[in-house]
Short mmCIF file of the C-alpha atoms (twelve columns), coordinates in Angstrom:
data_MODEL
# 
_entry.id   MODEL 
# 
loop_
_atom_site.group_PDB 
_atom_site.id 
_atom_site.type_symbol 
_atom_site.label_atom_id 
_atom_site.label_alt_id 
_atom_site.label_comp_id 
_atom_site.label_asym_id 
_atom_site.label_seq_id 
_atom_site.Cartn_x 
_atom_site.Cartn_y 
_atom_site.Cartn_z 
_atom_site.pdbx_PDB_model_num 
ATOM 1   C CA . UNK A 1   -10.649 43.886 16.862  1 
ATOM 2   C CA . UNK A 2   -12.126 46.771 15.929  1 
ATOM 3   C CA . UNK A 3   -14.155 46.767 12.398  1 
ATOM 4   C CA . UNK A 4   -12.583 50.443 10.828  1 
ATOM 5   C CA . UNK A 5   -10.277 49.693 8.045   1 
ATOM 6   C CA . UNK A 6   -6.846  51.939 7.966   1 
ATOM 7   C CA . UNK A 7   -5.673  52.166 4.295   1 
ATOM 8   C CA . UNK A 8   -1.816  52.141 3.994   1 
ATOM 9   C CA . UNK A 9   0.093   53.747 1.689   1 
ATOM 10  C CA . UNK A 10  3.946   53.143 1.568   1 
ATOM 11  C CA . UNK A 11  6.708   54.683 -0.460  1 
ATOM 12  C CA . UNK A 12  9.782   52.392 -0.393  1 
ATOM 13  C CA . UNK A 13  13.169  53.263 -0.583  1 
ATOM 14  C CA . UNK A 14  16.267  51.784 0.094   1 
ATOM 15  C CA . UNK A 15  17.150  53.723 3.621   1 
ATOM 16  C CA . UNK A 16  13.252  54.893 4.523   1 
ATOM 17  C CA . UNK A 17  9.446   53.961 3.859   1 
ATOM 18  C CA . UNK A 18  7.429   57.014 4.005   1 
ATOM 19  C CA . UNK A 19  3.753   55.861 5.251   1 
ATOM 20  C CA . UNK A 20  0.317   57.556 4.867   1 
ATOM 21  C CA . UNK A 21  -2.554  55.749 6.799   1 
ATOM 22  C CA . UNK A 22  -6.165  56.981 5.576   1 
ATOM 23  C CA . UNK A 23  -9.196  56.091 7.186   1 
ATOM 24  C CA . UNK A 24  -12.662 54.246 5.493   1 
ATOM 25  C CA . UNK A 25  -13.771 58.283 4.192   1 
ATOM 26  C CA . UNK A 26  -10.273 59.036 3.097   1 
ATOM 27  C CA . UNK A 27  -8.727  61.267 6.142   1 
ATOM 28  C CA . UNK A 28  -5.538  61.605 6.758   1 
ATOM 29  C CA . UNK A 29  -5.115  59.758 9.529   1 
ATOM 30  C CA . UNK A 30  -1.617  59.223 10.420  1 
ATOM 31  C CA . UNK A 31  1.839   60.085 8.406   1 
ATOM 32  C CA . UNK A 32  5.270   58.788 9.695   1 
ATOM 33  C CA . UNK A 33  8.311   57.579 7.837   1 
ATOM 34  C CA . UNK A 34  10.763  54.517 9.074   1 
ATOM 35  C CA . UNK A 35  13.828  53.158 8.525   1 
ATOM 36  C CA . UNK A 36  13.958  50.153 5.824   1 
ATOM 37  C CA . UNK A 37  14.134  47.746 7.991   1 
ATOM 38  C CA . UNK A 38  12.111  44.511 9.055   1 
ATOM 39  C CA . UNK A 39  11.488  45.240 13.168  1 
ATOM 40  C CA . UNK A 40  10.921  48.988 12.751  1 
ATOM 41  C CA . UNK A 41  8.042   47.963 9.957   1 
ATOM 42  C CA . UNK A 42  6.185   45.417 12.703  1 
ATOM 43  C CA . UNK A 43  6.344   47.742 14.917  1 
ATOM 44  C CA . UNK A 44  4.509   50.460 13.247  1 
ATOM 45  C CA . UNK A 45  2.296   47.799 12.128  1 
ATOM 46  C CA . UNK A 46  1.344   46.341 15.465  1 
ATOM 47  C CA . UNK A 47  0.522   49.691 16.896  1 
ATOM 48  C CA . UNK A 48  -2.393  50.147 14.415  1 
ATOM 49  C CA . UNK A 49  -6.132  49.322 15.204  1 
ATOM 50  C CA . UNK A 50  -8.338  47.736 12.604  1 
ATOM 51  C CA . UNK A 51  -8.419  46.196 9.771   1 
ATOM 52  C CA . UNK A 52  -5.240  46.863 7.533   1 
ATOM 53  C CA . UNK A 53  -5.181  46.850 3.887   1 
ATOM 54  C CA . UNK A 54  -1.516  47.861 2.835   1 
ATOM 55  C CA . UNK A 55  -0.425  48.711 -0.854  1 
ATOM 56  C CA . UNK A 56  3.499   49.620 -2.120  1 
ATOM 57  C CA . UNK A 57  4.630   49.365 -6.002  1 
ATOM 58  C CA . UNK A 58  6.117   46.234 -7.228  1 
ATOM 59  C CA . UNK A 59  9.894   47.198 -7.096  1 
ATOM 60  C CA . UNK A 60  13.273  45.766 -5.913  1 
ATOM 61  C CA . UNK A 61  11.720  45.243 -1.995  1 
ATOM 62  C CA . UNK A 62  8.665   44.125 -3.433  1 
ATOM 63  C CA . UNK A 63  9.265   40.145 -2.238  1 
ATOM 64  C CA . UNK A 64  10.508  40.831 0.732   1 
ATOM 65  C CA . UNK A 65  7.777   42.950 2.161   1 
ATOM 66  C CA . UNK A 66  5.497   40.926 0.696   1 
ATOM 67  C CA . UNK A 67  6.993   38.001 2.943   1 
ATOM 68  C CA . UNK A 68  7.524   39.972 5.885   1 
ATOM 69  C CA . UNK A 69  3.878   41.138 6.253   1 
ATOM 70  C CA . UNK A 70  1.819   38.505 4.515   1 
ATOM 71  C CA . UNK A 71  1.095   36.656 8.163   1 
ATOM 72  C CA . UNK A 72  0.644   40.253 9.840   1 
ATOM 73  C CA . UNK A 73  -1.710  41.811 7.566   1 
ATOM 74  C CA . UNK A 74  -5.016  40.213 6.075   1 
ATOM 75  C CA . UNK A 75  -5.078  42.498 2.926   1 
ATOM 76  C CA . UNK A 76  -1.737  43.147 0.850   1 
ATOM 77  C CA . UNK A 77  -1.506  44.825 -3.405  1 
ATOM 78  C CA . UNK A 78  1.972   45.031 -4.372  1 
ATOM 79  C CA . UNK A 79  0.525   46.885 -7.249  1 
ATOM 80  C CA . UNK A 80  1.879   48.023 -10.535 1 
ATOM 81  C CA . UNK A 81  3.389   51.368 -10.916 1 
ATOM 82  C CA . UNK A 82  3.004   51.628 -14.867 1 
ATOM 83  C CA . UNK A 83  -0.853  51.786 -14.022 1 
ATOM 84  C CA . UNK A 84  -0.594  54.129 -11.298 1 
ATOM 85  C CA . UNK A 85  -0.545  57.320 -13.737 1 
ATOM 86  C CA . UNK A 86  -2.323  59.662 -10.986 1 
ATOM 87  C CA . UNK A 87  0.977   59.477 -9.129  1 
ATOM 88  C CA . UNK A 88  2.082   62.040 -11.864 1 
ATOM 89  C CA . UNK A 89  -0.829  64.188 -11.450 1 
ATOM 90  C CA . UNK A 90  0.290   67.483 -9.174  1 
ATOM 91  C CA . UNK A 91  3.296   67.784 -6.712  1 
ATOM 92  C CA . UNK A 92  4.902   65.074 -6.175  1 
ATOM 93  C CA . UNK A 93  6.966   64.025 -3.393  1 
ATOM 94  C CA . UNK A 94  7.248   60.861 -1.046  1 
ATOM 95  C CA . UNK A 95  4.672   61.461 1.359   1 
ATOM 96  C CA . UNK A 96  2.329   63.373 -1.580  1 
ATOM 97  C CA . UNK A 97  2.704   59.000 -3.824  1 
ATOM 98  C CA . UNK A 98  2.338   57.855 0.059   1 
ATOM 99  C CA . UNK A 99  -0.852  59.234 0.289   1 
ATOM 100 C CA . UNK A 100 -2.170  59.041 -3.233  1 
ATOM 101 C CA . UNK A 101 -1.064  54.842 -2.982  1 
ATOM 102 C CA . UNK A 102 -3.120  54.729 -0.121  1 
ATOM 103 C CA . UNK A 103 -5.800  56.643 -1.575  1 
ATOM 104 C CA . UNK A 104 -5.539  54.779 -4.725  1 
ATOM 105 C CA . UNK A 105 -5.726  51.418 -2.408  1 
ATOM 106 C CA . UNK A 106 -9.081  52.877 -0.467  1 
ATOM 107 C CA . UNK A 107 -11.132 53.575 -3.859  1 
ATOM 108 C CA . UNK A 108 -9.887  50.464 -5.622  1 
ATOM 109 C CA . UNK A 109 -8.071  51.800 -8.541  1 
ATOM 110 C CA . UNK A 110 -4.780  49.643 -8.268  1 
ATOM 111 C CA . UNK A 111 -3.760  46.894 -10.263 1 
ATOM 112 C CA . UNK A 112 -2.063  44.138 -8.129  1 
ATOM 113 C CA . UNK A 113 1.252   42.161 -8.813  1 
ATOM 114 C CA . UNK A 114 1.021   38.879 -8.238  1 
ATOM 115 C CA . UNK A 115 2.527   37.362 -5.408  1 
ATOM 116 C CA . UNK A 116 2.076   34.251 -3.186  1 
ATOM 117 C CA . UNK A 117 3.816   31.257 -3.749  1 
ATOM 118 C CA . UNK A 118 6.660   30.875 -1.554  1 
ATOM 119 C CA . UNK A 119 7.200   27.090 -2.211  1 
ATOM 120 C CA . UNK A 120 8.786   28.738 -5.518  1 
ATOM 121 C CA . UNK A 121 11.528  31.278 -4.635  1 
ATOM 122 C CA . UNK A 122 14.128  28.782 -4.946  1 
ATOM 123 C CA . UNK A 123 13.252  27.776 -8.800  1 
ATOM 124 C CA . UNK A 124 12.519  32.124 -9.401  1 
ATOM 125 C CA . UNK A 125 15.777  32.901 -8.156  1 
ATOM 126 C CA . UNK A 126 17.450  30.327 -10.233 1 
ATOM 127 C CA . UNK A 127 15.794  31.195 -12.977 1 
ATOM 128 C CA . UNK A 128 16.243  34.956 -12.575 1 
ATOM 129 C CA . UNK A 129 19.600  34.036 -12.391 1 
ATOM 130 C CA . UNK A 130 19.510  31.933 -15.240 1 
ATOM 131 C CA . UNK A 131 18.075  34.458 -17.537 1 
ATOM 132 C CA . UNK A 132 20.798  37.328 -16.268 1 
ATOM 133 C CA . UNK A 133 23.500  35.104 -17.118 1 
ATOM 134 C CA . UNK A 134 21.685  34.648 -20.594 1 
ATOM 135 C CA . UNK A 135 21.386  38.267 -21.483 1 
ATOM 136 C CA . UNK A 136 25.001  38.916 -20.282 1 
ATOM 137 C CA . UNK A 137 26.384  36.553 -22.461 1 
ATOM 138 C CA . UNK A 138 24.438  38.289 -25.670 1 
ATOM 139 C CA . UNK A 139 25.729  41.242 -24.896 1 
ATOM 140 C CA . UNK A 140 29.470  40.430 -24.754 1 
ATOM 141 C CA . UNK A 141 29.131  38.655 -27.839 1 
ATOM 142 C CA . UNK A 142 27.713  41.300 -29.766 1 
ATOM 143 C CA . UNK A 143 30.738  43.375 -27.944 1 
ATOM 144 C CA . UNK A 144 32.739  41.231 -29.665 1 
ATOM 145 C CA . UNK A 145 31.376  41.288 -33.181 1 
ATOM 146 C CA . UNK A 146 30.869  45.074 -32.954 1 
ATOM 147 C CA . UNK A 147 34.402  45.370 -32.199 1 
ATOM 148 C CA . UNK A 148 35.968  43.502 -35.070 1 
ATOM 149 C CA . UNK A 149 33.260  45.011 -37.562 1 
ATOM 150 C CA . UNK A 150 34.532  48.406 -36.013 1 
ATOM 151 C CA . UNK A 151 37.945  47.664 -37.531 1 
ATOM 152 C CA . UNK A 152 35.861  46.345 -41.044 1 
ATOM 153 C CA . UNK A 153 36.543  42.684 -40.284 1 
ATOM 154 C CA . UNK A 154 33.507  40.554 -41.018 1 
ATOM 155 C CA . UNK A 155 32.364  38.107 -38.400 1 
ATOM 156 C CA . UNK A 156 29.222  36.105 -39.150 1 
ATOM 157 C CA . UNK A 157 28.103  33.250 -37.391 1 
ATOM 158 C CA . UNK A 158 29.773  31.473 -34.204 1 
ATOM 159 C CA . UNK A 159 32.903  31.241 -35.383 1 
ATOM 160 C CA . UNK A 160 34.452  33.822 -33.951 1 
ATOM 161 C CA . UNK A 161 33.476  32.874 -30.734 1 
ATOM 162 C CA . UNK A 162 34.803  29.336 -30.831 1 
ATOM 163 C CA . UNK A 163 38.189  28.872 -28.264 1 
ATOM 164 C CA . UNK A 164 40.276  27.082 -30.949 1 
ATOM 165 C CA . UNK A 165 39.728  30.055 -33.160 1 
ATOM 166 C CA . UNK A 166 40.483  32.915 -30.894 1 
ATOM 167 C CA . UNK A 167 44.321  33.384 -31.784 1 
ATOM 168 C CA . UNK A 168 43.347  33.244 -35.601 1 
ATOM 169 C CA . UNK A 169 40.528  36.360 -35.293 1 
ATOM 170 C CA . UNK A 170 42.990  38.108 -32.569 1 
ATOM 171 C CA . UNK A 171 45.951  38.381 -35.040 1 
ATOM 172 C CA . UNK A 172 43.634  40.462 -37.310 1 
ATOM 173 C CA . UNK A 173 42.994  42.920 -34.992 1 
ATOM 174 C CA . UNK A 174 46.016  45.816 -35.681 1 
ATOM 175 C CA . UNK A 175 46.535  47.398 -32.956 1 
ATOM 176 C CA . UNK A 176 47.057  46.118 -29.237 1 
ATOM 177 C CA . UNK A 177 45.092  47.526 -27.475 1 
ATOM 178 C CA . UNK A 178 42.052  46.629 -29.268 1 
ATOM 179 C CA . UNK A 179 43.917  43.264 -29.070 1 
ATOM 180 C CA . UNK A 180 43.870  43.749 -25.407 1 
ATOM 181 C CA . UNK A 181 39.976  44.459 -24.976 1 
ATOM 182 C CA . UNK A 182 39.151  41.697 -27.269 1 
ATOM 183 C CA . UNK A 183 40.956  39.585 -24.972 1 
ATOM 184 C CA . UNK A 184 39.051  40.487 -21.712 1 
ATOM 185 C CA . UNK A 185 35.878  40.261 -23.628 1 
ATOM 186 C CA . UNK A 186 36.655  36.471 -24.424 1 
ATOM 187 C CA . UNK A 187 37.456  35.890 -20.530 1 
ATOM 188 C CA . UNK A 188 33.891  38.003 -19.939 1 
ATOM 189 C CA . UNK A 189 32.367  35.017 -22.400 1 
ATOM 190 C CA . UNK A 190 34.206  32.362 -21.091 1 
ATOM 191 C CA . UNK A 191 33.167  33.105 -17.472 1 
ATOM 192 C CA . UNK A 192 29.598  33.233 -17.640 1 
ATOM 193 C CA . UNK A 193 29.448  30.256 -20.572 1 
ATOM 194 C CA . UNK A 194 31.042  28.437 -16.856 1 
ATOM 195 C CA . UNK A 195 28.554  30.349 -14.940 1 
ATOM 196 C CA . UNK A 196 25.477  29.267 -17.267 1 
ATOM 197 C CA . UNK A 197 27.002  25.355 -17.546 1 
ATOM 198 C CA . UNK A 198 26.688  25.267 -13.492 1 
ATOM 199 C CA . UNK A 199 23.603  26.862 -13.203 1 
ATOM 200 C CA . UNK A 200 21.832  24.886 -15.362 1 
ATOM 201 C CA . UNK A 201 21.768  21.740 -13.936 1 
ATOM 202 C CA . UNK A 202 20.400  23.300 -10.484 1 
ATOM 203 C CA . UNK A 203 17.264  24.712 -11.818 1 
ATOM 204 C CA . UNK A 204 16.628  21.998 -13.813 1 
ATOM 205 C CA . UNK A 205 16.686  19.847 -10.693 1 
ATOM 206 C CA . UNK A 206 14.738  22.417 -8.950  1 
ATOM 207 C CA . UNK A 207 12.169  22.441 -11.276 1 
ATOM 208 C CA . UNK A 208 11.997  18.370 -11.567 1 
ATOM 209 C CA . UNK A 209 10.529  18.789 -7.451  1 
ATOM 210 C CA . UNK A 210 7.479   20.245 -9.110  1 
ATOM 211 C CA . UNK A 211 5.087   18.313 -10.759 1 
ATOM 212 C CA . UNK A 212 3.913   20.694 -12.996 1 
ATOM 213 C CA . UNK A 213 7.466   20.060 -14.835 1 
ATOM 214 C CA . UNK A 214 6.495   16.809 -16.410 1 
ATOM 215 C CA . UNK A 215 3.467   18.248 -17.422 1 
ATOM 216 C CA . UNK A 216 4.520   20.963 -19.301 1 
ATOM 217 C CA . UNK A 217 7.310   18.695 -20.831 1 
ATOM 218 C CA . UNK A 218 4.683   16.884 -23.428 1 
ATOM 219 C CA . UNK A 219 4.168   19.793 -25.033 1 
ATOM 220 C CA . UNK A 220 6.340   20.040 -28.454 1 
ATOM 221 C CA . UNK A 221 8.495   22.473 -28.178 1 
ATOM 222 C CA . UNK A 222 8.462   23.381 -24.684 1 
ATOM 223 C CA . UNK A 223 11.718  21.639 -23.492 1 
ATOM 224 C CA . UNK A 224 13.476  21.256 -19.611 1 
ATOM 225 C CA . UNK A 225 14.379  25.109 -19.771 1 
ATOM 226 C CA . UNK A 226 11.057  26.763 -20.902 1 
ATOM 227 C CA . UNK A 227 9.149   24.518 -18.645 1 
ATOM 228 C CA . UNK A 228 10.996  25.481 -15.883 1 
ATOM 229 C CA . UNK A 229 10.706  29.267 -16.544 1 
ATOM 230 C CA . UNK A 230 7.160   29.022 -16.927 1 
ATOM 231 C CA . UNK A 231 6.543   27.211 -13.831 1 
ATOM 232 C CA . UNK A 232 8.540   30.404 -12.256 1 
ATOM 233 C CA . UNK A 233 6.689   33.292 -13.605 1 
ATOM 234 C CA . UNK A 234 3.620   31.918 -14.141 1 
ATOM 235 C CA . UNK A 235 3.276   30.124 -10.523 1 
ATOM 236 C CA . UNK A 236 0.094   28.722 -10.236 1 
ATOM 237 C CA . UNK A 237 -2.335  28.503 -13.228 1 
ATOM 238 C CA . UNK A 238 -5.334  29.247 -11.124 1 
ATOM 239 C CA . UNK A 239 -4.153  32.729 -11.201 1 
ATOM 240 C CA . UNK A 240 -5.701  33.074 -14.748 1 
ATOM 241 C CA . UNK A 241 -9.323  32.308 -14.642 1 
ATOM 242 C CA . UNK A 242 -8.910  31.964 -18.945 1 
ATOM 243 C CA . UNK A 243 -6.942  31.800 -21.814 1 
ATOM 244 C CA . UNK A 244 -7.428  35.165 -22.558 1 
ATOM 245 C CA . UNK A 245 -5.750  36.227 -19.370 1 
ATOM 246 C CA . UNK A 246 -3.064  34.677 -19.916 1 
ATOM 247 C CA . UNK A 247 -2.793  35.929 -23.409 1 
ATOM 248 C CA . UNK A 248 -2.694  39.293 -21.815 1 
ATOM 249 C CA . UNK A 249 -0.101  38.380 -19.176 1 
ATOM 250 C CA . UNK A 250 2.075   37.412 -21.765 1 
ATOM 251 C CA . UNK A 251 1.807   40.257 -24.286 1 
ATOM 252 C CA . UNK A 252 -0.200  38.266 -26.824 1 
ATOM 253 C CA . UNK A 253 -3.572  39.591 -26.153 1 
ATOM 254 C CA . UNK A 254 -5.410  41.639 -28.891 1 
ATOM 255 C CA . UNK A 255 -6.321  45.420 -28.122 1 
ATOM 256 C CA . UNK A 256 -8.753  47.403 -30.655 1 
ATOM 257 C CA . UNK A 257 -9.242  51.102 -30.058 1 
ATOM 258 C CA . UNK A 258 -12.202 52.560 -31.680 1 
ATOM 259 C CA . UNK A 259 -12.587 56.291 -32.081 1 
ATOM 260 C CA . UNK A 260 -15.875 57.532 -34.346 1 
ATOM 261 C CA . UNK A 261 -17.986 54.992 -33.467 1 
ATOM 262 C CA . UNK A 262 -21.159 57.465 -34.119 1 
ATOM 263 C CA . UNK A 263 -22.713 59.531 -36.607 1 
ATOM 264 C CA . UNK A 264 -25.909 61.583 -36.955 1 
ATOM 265 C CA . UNK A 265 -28.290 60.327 -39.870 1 
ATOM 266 C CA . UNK A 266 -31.560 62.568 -40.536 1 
ATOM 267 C CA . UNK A 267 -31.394 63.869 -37.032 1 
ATOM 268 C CA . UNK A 268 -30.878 60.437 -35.115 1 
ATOM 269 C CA . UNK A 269 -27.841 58.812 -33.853 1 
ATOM 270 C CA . UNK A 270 -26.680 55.650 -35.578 1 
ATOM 271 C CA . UNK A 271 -23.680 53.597 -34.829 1 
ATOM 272 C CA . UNK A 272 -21.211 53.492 -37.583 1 
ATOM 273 C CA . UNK A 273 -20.685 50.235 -39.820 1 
ATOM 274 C CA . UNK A 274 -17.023 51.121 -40.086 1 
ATOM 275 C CA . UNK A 275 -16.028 52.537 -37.249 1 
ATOM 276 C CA . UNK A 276 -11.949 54.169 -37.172 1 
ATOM 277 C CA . UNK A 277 -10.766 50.961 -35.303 1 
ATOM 278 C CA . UNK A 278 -6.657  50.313 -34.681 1 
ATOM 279 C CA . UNK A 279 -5.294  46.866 -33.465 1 
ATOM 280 C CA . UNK A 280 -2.505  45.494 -31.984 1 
ATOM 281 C CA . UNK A 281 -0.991  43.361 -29.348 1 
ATOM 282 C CA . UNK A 282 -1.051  45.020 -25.617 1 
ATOM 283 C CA . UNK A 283 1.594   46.570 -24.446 1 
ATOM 284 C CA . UNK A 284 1.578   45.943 -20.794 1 
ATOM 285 C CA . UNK A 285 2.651   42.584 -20.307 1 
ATOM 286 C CA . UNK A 286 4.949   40.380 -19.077 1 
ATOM 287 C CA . UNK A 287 8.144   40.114 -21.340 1 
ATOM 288 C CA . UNK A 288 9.500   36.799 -20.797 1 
ATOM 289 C CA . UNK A 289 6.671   35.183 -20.886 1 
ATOM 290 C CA . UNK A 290 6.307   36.140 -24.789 1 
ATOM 291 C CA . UNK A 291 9.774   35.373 -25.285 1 
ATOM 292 C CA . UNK A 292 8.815   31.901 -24.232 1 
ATOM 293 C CA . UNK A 293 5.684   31.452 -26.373 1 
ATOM 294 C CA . UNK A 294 6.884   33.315 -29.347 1 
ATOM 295 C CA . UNK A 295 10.337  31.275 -29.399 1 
ATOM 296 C CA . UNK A 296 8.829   27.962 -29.044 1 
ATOM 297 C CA . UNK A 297 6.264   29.077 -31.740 1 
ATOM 298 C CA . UNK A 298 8.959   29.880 -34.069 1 
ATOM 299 C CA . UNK A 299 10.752  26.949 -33.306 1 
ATOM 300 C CA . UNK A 300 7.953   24.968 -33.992 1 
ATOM 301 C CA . UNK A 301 7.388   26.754 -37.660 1 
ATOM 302 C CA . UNK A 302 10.840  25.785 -38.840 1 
ATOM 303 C CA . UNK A 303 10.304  22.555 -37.537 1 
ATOM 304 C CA . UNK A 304 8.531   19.400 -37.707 1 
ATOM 305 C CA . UNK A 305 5.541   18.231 -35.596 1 
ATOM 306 C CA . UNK A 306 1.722   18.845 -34.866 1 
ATOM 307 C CA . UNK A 307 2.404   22.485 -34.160 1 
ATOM 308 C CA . UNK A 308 4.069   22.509 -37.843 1 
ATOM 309 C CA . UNK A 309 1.379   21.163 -39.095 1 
ATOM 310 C CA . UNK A 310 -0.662  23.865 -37.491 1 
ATOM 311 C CA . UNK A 311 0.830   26.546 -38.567 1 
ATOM 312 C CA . UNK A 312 1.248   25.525 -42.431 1 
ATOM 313 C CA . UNK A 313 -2.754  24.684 -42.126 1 
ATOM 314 C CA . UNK A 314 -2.807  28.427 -41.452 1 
ATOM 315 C CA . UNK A 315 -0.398  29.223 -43.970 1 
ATOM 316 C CA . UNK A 316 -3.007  27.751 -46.547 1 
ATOM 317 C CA . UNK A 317 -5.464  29.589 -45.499 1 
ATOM 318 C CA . UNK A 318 -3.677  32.705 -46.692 1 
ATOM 319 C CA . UNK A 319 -2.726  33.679 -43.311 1 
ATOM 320 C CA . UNK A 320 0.493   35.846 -43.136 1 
ATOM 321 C CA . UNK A 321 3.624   34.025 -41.573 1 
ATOM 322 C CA . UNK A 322 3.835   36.559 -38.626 1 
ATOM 323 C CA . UNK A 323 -0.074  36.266 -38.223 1 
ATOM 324 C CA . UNK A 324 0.575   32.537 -38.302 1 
ATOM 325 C CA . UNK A 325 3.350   32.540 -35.302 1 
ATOM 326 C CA . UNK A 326 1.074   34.289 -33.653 1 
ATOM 327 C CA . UNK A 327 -1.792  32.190 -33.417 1 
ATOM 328 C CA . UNK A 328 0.398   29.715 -32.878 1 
ATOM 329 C CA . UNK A 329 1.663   31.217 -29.912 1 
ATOM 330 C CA . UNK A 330 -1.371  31.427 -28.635 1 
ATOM 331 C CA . UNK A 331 -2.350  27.954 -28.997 1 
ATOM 332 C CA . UNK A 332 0.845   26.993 -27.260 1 
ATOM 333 C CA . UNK A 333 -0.272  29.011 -24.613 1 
ATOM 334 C CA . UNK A 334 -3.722  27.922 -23.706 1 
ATOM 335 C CA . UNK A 335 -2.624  24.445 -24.563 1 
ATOM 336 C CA . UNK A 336 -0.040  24.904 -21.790 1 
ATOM 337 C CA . UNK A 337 -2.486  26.984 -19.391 1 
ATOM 338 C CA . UNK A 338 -5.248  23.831 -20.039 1 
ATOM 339 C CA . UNK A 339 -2.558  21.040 -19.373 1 
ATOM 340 C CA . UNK A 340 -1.179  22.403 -15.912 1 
ATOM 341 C CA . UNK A 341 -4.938  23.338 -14.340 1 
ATOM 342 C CA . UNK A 342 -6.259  19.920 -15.510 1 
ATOM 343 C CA . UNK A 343 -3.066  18.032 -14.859 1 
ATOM 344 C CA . UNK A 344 -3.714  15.832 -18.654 1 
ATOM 345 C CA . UNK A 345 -2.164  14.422 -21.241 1 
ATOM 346 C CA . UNK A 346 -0.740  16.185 -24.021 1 
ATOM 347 C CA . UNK A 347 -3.349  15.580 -27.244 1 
ATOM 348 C CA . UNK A 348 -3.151  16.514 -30.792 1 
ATOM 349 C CA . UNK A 349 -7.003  16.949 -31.030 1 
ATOM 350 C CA . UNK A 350 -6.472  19.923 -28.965 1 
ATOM 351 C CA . UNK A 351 -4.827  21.885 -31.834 1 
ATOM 352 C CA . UNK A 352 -8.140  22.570 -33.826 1 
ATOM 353 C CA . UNK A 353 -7.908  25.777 -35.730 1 
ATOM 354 C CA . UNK A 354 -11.269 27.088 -34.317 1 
ATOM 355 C CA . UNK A 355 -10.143 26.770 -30.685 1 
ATOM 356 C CA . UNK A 356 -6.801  28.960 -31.121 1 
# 
């Protein structure tokens, strides 16, 4: 095989990929655009010479390409199209963010999505699934409040949920067809409360052929389901070479952003002892993933248990509740991220302040 590496850019879309191919000083080598579809990809592929290193933005095909090409091609970055911001530069146009991908790939100014576990779709799938079903049900039940609370009929707590109750809140709703719409919302909840009872069961037994399950199980507060969905979007925990990685990865990382930093005493330049500095959690993360840590860390405050204990430690400190769930957080976190890589036993001594 020839040494010369072709850089690929590709634009996917649901009918057609648009495809740039550069070469190692960033010519436009080749353009071409192909149907969506598996054979017509391969083909393309196989009638390139050298080394390929493809790129395309994590999206709705992401997974599937991914799988499709991973034995074909020796380099593959899904990469992540909130980081790709010179894609708004200039015209734009599919074979302009074909070439610029490509481009992008050849300098090495993407940020990759991970993917590469395929003994895992099964548990993903059934936990994106999971989840869906989750968020669906929220949102018909705040339907349902909003709609009696539209006609000035309070509804707090579950109540008004419950299946024994249902003729007792309908009768208070006036007029029928409001009657009518509260009705199909309560055959909305019912169905996916069905839905969410069946799917349950399967990824927890999906998630019991992993050993990483049992694991992640000793850890207060992370039950059956949050062990599972961790084991899904996290994957592996080599991935995350720290802590603070993972900290990052799930929105719980600390940014600063300095601005001012200098000043100009009696001619010279000193650095500031106060410099204009902002902080905050990042914002590019993955959003589940600090659902899970934030949940089990509030959890764990209203609780009882070592991570209680932990947080009111903090609390005597003078540390603010919210700065105290965080920390927390992030303790669960690298407690988890240390337990999975070095396959041990959960251990209190492993909650020390200093180490959070």
């Amino acid at each position: 095989m020839s040494h010369d590496i072709k850089y690929i850019g590709m634009d996917v879309h649901k009918e057609a990929i648009v495809i740039a191919v550069l070469n190692e000083s960033g010519k436009l080598v080749m353009e071409s655009v192909i149907e969506t579809k598996a054979s017509s990809i391969l083909q393309f592929l196989h009638g390139l010479r050298g080394e390929l290193h493809v790129t395309w933005e994590e999206g709705t095909w992401a997974a599937w390409l991914y799988d499709l090409l991973q034995p074909h091609v020796p380099h593959i970055v899904v990469c992540n199209p909130r980081r790709n911001a010179l894609l708004k530069e200039g015209s734009k146009s599919d074979k302009v963010d074909a070439q610029k991908l490509a481009d992008l790939l050849r300098t090495g100014m993407l940020r990759p999505v991970y993917h590469g576990e395929n003994g895992l779709r099964t548990l993903r799938e059934l936990g994106r699934s999971y989840q869906t079903i989750g968020k669906d049900l929220t949102r018909v039940m705040n339907r349902l409040k909003a709609l009696y609370r539209g006609w000035g009929i309070p509804c707090g707590g579950t109540q008004v949920y419950a299946a024994r109750s249902r003729e007792e809140w309908l009768s208070k709703l006036p007029q029928a067809g409001v009657r009518r719409r509260a009705e199909l919302l309560y055959q909305q909840l019912d169905g996916l409360q069905d839905l969410r009872r069946e799917v349950r069961p399967e990824f927890l037994a999906e998630s019991r052929k992993h050993k990483a399950a049992k694991l992640l199980r000793q850890i207060p507060c992370i039950g059956p389901i949050r062990a599972a969905r961790l084991i899904g979007l996290m994957q592996t925990p080599q991935r995350f070479r720290s802590k603070r990685q993972l900290w990052t990865y799930s929105g719980l990382g600390i940014e600063t952003h300095d601005s001012a930093q200098y000043r100009v005493v009696s001619g010279q330049v000193q650095r500031s002892k106060k410099p204009q500095q902002v902080r905050g959690l990042n914002r590019n993360h993955n959003h589940e993933m600090k659902e899970i840590f934030k949940s089990a860390a509030t959890r764990a405050s209203c609780g009882t248990g070592p991570f209680h204990d932990f947080y009111e430690a903090l609390l005597a400190k003078g540390m603010k509740p919210e700065m105290a769930r965080l920390t927390l957080a992030r303790k669960i976190a690298a407690i988890t991220l240390t337990l999975w890589k070095k396959e041990e036993r959960f251990d209190v001594e492993q909650l020390k302040t200093q180490a959070a």
